[in-house]
C-alpha positions as CSV (number, residue, x, y, z in Angstrom):
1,X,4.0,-12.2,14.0
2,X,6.8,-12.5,11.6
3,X,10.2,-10.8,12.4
4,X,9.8,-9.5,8.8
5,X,7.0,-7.1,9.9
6,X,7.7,-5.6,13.5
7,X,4.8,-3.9,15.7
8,X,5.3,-1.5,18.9
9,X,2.8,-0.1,21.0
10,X,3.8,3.6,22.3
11,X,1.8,7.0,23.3
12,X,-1.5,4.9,22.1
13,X,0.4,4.6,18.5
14,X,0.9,0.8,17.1
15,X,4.0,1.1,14.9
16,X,4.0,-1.0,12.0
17,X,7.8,-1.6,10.9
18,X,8.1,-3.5,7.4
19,X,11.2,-5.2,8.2
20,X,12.8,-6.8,5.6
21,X,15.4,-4.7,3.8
22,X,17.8,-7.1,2.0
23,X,15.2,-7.5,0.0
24,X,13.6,-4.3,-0.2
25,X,11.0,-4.8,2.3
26,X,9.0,-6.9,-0.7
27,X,6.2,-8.3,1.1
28,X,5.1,-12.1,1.4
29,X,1.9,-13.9,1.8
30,X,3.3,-14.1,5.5
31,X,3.9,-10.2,5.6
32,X,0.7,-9.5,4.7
33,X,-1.0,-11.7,7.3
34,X,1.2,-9.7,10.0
35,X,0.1,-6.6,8.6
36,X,-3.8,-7.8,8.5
37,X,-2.9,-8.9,12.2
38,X,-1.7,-5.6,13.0
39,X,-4.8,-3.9,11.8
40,X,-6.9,-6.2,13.9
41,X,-5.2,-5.9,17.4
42,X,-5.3,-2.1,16.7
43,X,-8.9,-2.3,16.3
44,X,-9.7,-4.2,19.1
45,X,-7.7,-2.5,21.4
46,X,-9.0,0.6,22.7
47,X,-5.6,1.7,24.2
48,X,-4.1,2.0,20.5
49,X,-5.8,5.2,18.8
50,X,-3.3,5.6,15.8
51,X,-1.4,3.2,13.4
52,X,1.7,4.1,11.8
53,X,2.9,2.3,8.7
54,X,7.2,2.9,8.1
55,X,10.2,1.0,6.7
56,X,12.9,2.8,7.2
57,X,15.2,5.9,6.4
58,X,16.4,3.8,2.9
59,X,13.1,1.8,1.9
60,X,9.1,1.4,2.4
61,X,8.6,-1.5,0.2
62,X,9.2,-3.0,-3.2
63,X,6.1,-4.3,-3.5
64,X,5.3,-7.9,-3.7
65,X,8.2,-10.7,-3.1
66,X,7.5,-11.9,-7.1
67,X,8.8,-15.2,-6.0
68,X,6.3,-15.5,-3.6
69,X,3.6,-14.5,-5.7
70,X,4.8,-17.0,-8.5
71,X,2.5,-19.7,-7.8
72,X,-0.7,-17.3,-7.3
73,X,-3.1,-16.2,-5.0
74,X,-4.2,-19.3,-2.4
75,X,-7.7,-19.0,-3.0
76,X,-10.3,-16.5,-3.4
77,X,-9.3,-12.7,-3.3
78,X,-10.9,-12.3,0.7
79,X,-9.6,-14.8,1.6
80,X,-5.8,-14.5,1.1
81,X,-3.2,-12.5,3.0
82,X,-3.2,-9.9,0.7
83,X,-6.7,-9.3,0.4
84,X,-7.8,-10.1,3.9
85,X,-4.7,-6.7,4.3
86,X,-6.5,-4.7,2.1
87,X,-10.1,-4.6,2.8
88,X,-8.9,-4.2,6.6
89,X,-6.9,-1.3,5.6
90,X,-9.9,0.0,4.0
91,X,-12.3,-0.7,6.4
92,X,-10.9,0.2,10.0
93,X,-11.8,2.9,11.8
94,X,-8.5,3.7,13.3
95,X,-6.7,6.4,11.8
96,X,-3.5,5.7,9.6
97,X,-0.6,7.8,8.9
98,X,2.1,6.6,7.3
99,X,6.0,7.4,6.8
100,X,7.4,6.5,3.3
101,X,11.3,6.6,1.7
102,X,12.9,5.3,-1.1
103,X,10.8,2.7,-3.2
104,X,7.1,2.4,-2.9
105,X,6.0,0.2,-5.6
106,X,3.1,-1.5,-6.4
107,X,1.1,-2.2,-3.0
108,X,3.7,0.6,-1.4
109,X,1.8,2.8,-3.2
110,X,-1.9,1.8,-3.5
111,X,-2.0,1.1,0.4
112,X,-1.1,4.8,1.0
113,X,-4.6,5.9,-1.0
114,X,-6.2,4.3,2.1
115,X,-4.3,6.3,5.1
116,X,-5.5,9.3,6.3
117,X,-1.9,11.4,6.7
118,X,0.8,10.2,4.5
119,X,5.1,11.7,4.7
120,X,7.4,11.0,2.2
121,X,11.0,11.5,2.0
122,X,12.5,13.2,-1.0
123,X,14.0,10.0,-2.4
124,X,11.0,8.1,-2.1
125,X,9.9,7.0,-5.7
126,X,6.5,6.2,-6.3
127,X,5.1,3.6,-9.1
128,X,2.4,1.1,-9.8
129,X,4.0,-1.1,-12.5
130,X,1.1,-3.8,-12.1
131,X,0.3,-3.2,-16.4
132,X,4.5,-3.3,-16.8
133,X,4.2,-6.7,-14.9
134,X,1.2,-8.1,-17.2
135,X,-1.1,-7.7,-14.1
136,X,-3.8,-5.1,-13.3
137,X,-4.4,-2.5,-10.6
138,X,-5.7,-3.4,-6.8
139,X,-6.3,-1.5,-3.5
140,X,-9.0,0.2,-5.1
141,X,-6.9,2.2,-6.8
142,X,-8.6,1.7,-10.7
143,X,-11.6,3.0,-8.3
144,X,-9.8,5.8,-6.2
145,X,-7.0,7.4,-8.5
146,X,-9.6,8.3,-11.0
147,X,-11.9,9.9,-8.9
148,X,-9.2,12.0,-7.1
149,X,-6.9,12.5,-10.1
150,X,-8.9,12.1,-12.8
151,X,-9.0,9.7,-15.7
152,X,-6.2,10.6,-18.0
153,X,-3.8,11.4,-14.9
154,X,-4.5,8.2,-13.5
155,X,-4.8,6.1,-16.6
156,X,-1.2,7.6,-17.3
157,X,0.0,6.0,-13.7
158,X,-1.9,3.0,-13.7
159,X,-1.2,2.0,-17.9
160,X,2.4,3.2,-18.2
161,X,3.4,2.7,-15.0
162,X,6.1,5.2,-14.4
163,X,8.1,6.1,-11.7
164,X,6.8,9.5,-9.8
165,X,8.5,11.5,-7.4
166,X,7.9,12.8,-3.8
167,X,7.3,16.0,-5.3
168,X,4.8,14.7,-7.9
169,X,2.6,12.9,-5.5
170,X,2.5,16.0,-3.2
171,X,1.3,18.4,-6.7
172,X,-1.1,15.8,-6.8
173,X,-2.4,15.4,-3.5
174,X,-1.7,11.8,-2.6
175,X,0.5,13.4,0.8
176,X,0.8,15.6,2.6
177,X,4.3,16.6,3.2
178,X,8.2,15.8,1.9
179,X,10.4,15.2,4.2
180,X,13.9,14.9,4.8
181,X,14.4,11.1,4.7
182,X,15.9,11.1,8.0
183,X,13.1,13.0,9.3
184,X,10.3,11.4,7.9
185,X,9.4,9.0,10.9
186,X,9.8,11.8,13.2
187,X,7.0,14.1,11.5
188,X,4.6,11.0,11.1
189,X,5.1,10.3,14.5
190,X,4.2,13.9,15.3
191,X,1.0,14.0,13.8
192,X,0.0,10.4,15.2
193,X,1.2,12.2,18.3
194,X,-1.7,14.9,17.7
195,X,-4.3,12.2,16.3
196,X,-4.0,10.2,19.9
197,X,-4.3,13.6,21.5
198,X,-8.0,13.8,19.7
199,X,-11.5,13.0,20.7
200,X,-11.1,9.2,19.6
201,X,-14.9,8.9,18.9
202,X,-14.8,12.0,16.9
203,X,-11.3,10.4,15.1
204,X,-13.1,7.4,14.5
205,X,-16.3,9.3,13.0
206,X,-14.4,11.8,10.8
207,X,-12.4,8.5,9.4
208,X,-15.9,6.8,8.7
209,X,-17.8,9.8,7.6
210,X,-14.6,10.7,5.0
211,X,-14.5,6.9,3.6
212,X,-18.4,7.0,3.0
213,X,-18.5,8.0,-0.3
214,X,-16.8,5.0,-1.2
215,X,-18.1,2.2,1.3
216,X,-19.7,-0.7,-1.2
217,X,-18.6,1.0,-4.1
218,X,-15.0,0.8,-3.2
219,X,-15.3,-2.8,-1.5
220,X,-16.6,-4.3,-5.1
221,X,-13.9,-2.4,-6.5
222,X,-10.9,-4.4,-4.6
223,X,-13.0,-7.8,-5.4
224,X,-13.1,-7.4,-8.9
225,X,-9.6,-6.1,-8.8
226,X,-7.9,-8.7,-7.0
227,X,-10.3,-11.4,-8.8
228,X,-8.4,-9.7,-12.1
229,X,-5.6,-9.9,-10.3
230,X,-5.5,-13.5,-9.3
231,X,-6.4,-14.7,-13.2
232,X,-3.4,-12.3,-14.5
233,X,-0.7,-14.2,-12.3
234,X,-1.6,-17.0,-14.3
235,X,-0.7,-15.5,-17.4
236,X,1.6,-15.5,-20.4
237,X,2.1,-12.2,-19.7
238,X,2.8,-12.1,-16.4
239,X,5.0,-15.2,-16.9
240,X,7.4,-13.1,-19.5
241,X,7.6,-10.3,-17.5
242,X,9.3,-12.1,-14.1
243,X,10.9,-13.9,-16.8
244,X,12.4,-10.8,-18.5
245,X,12.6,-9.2,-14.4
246,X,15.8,-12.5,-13.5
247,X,17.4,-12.4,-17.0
248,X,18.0,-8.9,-16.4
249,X,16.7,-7.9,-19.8
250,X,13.3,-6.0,-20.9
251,X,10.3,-8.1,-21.8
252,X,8.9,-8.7,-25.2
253,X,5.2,-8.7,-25.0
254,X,5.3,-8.1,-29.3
255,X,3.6,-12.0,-29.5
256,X,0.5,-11.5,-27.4
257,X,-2.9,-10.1,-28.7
């Protein structure tokens, strides 16, 4: 695994640490392998009965490493890092808590929709800029946030693409508790500390028996999402925006039709 993404097994809990803060723990195609990695050795390993997702006291992640994602997707949705990450995230039947401060944009937010406990520090700012960006929404989350929100509350997050705070997302029931930053580990790790202590059949059961109503559904959600996705890199759009994002200045989308 990449240094960039840092795993310890303790108390049957694999820690996920994302691990790159000088540039705001944005994630690479490489990242996201490690994290798909991580999913898999906690789901063959019977010893590991929680996962915990963190960054640290500052940071969760800025999303994805734009530079990294300049060039595209390397082939089909399923296929890539990112997607092979997410339909694993969806699909295990681990449970998944996970600690969040400071930014938690794009993926660092639509990865939370699939854990079962989630902490956030009171700095942590929440946003899924992917319409900002000239892109689309992924994770499931043009599937989930309506459902759970409904349609005018998430069109609001998902087409203006505003910044939310911890406070917001707890009124709205994407977690379950704000934290002080510097105690936002700590609690996670408490209630992974009670999931481990659980019936793990049970654990794993509930998990399945709570992602049912989504199953297929949700799957052909992510595909045509990150298929979306993938064509919306390529575009003028897109382009302007990471454009706009190193000149420092806003983007001018007042051409396109």
């Amino acid at each position: 695994m990449t240094d960039l993404v840092l795993t310890e097994k303790k108390n049957h809990i694999l820690i996920v640490r994302i691990n790159r803060l000088d540039r705001k723990n944005a994630l690479t195609h490489d990242m996201y392998t490690a994290l798909g990695d991580a999913i898999e050795q906690a789901r063959d390993d019977s010893d590991v009965r929680c996962i915990l997702y963190t960054g640290s006291d500052e940071c969760f992640t800025a999303g994805n490493d734009l530079g990294d994602f300049a060039a595209g997707l390397p082939g089909e949705f399923e296929d890539t890092p990112v997607g092979r990450f997410l339909l694993l995230l969806a699909s295990t039947n681990k449970p998944i808590v996970a600690s969040v401060n400071g930014p938690a944009v794009g993926i660092g937010t639509t990865m939370l929709l699939h854990c079962d406990l989630v902490f956030a520090g009171d700095n942590t700012r929440f946003q899924m800029p992917f319409a900002n960006l000239g892109l689309c929404p992924e994770g499931g989350s043009s599937l989930l946030l309506p459902s759970w929100l409904g349609r005018v509350r998430a069109a609001e997050l998902l087409m203006l693409g505003g910044a939310f705070t911890a406070e917001d997302a707890l009124r709205m029931g994407l977690i379950n508790r704000v934290c002080e930053p510097s105690q936002t580990e700590t609690t996670a790790l408490e209630a992974c500390t009670r999931l481990a202590a659980q019936p793990p059949a049970a654990i794993r059961a509930t998990r399945e028996l709570l992602n049912r109503a989504g199953g297929d559904e949700l799957k052909a959600a992510m595909l045509a999402e990150g298929k979306l996705f993938a064509e919306r890199l390529k575009s003028p759009e897109n382009a302007e925006a990471i454009k706009a994002f190193t000149e420092k200045r806003k983007p001018d989308f007042s051409s396109f039709s």
